[in-house]
SEBA-712399 format. One record per atom (N, C-alpha, C): x negated, z, y. Coordinates in steps of 0.2 Angstrom, whole numbers, padded with zeros to 4 digits, always signed. Layout:
BEGIN
XZY...
This chain:
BEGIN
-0016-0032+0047-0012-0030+0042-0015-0031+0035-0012-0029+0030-0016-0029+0024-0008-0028+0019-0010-0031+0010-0002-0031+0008-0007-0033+0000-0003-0028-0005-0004-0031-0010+0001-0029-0015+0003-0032-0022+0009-0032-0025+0007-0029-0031+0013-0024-0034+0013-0022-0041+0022-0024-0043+0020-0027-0048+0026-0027-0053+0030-0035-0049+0035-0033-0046+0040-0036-0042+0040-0034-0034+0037-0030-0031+0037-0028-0027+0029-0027-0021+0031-0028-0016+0024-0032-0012+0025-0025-0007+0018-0024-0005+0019-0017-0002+0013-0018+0004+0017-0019+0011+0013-0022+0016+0014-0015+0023+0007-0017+0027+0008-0013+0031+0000-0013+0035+0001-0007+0039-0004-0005+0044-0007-0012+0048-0014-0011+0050-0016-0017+0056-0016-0012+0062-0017-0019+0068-0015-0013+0073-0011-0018+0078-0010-0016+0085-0007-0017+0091-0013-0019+0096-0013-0025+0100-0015-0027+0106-0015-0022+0111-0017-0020+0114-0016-0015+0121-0024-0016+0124-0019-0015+0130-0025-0017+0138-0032-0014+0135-0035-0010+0133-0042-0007+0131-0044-0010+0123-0039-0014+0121-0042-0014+0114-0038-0014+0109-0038-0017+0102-0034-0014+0098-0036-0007+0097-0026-0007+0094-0024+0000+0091-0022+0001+0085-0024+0006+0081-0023+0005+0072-0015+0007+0073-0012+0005+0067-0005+0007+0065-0005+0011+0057+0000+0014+0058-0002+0018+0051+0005+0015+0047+0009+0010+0050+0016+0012+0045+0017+0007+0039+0019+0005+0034+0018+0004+0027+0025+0002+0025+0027-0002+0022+0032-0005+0020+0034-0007+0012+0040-0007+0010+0040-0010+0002+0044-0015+0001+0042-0021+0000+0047-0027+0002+0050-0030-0008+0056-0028-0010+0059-0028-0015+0059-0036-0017+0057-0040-0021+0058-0049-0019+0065-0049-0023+0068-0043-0029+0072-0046-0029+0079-0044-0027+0078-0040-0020+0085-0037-0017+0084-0041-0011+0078-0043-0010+0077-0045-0003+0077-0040+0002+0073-0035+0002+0075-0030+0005+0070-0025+0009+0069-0022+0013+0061-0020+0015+0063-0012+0015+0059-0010+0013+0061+0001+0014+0054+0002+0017+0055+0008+0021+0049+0011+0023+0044+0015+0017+0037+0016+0019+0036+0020+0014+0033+0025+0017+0027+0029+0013+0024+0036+0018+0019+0032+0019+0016+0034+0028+0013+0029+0033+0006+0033+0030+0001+0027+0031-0006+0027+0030-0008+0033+0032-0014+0037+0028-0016+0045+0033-0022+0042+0037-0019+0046+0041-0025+0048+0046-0022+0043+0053-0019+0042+0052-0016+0036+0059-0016+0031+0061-0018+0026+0055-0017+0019+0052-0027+0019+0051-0028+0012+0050-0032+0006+0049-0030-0001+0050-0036-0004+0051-0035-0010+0053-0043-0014+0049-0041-0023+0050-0049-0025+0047-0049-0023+0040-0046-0019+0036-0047-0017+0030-0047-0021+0023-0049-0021+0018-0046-0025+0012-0044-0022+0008-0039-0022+0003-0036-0019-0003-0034-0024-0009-0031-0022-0017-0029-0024-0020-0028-0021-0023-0023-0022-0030-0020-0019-0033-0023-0019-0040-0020-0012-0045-0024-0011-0052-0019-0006-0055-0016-0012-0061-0010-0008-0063-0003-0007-0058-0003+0001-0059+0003+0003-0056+0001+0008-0049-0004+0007-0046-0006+0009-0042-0010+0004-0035-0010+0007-0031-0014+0000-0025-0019+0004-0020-0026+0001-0017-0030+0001-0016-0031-0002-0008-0033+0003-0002-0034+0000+0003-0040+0004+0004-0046-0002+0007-0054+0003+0007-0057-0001+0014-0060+0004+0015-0065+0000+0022-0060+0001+0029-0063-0002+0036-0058-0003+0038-0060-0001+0047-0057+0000+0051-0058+0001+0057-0052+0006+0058-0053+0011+0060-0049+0018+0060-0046+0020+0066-0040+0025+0066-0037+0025+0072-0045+0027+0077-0048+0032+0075-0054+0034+0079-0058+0029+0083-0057+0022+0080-0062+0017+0083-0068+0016+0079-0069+0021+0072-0075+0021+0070-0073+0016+0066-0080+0014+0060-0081+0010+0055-0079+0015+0049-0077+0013+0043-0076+0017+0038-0078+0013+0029-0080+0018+0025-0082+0016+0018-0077+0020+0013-0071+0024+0016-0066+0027+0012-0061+0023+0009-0060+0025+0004-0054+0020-0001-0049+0025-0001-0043+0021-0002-0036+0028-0003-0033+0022-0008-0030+0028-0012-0026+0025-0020-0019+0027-0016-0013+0023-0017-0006+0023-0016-0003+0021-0023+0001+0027-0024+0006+0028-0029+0011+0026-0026+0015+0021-0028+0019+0019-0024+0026+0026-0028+0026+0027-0036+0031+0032-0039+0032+0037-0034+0026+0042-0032+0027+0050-0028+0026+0046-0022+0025+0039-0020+0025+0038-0012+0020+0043-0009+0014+0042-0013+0007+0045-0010+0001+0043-0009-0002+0046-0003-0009+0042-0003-0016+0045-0005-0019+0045-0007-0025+0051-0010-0033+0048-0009-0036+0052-0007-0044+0046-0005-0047+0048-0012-0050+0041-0012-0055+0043-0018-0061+0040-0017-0066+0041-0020-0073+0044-0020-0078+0036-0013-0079+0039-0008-0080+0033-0006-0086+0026-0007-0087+0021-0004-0088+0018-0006-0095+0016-0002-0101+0018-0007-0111+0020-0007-0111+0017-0004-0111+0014+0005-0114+0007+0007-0110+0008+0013-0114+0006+0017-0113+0006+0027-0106+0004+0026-0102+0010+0030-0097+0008+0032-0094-0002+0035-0089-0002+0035-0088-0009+0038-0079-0009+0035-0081-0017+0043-0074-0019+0041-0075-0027+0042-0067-0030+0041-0066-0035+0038-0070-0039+0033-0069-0033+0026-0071-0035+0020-0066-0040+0017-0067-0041+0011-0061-0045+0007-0060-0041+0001-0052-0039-0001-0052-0037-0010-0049-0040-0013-0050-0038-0019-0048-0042-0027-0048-0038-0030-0043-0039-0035-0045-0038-0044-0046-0040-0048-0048-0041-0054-0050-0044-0059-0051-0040-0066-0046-0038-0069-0045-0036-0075-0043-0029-0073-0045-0022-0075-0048-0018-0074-0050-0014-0067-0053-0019-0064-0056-0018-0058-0055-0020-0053-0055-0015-0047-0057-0019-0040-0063-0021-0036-0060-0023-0032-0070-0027-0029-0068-0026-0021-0074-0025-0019-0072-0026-0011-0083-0029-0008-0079-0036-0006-0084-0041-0004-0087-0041+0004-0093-0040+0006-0094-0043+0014-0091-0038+0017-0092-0041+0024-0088-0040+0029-0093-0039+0035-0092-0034+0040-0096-0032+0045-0097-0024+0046-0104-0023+0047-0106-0016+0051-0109-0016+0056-0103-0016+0060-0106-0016+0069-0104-0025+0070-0110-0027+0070-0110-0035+0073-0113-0038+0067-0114-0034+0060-0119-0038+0055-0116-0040+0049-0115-0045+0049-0111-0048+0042-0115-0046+0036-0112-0045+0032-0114-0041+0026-0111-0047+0019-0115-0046+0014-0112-0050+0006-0115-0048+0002-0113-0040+0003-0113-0036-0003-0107-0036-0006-0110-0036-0013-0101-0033-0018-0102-0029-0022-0099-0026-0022-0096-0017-0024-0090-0019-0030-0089-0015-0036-0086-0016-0041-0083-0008-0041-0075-0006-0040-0073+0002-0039-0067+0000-0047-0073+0007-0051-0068+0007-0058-0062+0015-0056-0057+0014-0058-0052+0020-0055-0052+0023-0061-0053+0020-0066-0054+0027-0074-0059+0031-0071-0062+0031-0069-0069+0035-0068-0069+0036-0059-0067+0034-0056-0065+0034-0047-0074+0032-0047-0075+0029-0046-0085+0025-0047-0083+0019-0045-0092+0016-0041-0092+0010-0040-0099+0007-0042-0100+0001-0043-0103-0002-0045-0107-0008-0040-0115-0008-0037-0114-0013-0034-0115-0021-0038-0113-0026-0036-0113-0031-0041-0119-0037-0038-0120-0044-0038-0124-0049-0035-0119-0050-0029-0125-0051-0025-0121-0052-0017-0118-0058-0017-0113-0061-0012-0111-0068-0013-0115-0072-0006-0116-0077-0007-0121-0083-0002-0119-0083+0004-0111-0081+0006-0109-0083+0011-0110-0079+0017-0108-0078+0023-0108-0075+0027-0102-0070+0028-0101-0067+0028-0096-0059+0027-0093-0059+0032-0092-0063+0038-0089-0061+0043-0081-0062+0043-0078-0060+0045-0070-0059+0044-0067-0064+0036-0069-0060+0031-0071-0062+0025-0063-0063+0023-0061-0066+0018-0055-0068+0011-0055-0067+0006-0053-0067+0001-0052-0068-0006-0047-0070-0010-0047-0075-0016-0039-0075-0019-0042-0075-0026-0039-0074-0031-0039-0074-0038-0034-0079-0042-0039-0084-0047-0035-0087-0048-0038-0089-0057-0033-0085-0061-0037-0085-0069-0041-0078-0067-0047-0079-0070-0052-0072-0070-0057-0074-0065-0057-0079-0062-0061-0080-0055-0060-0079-0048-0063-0078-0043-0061-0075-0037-0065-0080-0034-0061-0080-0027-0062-0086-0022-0063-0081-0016-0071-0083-0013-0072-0079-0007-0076-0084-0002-0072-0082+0006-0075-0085+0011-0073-0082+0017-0077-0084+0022-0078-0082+0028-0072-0086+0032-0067-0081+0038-0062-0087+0040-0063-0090+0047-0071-0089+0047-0075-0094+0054-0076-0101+0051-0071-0106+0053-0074-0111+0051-0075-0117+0047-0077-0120+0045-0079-0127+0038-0084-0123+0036-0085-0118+0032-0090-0115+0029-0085-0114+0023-0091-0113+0016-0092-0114+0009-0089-0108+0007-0084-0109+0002-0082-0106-0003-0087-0105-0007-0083-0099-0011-0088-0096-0017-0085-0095-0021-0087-0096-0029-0083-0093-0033-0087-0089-0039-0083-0082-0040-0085-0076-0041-0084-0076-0048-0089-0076-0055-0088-0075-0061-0088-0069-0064-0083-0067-0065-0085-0058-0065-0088-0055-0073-0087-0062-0077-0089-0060-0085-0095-0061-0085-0100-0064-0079-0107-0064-0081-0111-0063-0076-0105-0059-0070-0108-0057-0063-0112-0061-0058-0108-0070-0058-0113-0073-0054-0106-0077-0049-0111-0080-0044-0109-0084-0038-0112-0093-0039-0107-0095-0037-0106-0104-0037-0101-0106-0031-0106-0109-0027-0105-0113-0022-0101-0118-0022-0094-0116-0019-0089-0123-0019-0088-0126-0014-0084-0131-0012-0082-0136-0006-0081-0131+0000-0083-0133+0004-0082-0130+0012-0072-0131+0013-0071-0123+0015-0065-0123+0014-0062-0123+0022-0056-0125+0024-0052-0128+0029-0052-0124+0035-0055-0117+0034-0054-0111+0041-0050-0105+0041-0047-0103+0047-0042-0099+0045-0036-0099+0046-0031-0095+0043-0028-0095+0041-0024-0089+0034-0019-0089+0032-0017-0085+0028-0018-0086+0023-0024-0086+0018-0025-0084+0014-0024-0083+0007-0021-0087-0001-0018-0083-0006-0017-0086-0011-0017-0087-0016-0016-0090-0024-0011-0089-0025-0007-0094-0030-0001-0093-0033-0003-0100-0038+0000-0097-0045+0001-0103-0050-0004-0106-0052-0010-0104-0049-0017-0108-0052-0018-0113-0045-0013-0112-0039-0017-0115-0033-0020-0112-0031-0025-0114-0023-0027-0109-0019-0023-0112-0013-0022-0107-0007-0018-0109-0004-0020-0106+0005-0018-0112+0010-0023-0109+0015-0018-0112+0021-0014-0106+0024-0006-0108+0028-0010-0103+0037-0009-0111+0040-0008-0110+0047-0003-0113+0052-0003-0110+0058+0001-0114+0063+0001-0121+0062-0006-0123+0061-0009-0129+0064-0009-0135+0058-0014-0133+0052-0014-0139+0047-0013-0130+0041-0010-0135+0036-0011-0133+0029-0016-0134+0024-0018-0130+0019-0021-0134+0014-0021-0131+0008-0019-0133+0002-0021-0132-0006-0026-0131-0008-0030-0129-0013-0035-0129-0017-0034-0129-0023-0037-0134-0027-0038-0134-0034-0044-0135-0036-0043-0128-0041-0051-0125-0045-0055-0130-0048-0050-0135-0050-0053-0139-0055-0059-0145-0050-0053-0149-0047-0058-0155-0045-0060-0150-0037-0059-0144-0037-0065-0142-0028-0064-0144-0024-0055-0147-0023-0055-0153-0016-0048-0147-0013-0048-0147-0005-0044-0144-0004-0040-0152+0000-0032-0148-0002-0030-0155+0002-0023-0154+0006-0022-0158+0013-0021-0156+0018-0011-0156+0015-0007-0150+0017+0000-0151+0017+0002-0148+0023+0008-0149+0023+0012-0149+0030+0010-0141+0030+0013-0139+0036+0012-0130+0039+0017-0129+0038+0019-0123+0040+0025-0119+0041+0030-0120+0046+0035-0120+0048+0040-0123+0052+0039-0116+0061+0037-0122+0068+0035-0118+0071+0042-0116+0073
C-alpha cells in the first residue's frame, strides 16, 4: 500500500493481495476525511493497481512513482492525482532503471524518490521530480542500501533507511544536496513523522526518533 495527505485528508490505497503464485497488485484508492472520520472511495489506480511503489504529496496534488505492476513488470512511471476531478495522469517518467520499493518525500516544492531495487539490486540513487516543469533531476546518492527502503520529513530534512534491520539512517539536506550518517535505526516497521518526531510502530517494539540527540527510543507498540 502506499498513502499520502493534502490539506486534512489522507488518501491511501493500491498494494497488493497474497495469492497461491504470488503477489497480486490492487488498484483501489481511498480518501479518508480526519475530520468526518470517514473513508470514500476514489477512481482506482490505472492500469490495475501497483504495489512496492513510493509517493508524496506537492501542494494540492499527489504523486505515486515506481513500483511493481499489475503485469508483474518493474516500472519508472509517476502518475499525478488530483484529488478535485478525481484524476490520474502519467507524467514524464522517471531517467533511470525501472524499480520498486523506492522511498518518497517532499520537501518544499519538490518530490524525491530514493533507492530501492532493480531486479535483485539495490539501488541509492536519488531523483528530484519538479511538477512546474514535470522534469527530474538526479541528486547525491544516499550511503545506504536501497533495499525495501523509508522516508519521513521532519523540518526541511528527510530521513532515509532501509527496513532490513539495525542498519543506518540517513539524513537528507536538500539546501546543499548532501547525506549524513545517523544512528542505526530499530528495523521494520511503519514508518512516519509527526510534530518534529520520527516515528517507527510495529507489532513487536516501538520506537521514536529525535533529530536532535540521534537516539531512537523504545515505547510501547500498538495494542495486539
Amino acid at each position: 500500500e502506499t498513502c499520502f495527505a493534502i490539506g486534512e485528508e489522507i488518501y491511501y490505497g493500491v498494494g497488493a493481495t497474497s495469492e497461491p503464485n504470488g503477489y497480486v497488485a490492487v488498484d483501489d484508492f481511498w480518501m479518508f476525511d480526519t475530520g468526518s472520520n470517514t473513508w470514500t472511495p476514489r477512481a482506482s489506480f490505472p492500469n490495475g493497481g501497483i504495489y512496492g511503489c513510493a509517493s508524496f504529496a506537492i501542494g494540492n496534488k499527489g504523486y505515486v512513482a515506481t513500483g511493481t505492476t499489475s503485469a508483474g513488470g518493474t516500472t519508472n512511471n509517476i502518475w499525478e492525482y488530483d484529488p478535485v476531478g478525481d484524476t490520474w495522469t502519467m507524467k514524464a517518467p522517471l531517467p533511470a532503471d525501472p524499480r520498486r520499493y523506492s522511498a518518497g518525500f517532499a520537501i518544499g516544492a519538490y518530490g524525491y524518490v530514493v533507492a530501492g531495487q532493480s531486479g535483485s539490486t539495490p539501488l541509492s540513487d536519488l531523483w528530484r521530480y519538479d511538477p512546474s516543469g514535470d522534469s527530474w533531476s538526479q541528486m547525491s546518492s544516499f550511503g545506504g542500501s536501497g533495499e525495501q527502503s523509508f522516508a519521513f520529513v521532519i523540518g526541511t530534512d528527510a530521513f532515509v533507511g532501509s527496513s532490513y534491520g539495525m542498519l543506518p539512517l540517513w539524513k537528507y539536506d536538500a539546501s546543499n544536496d548532501s547525506w549524513l550518517p545517523r544512528s542505526n535505526h530499530p528495523g521494520m516497521g511503519a514508518v512516519f513523522a509527526l510534530g518534529g518526531t520520527g516515528y517507527a510502530i510495529s507489532g513487536m517494539q516501538s520506537y521514536t526518533y529525535s533529530p536532535a540527540s540521534d537516539f531512537w527510543s523504545p515505547v510501547s507498540g500498538p495494542p495486539s
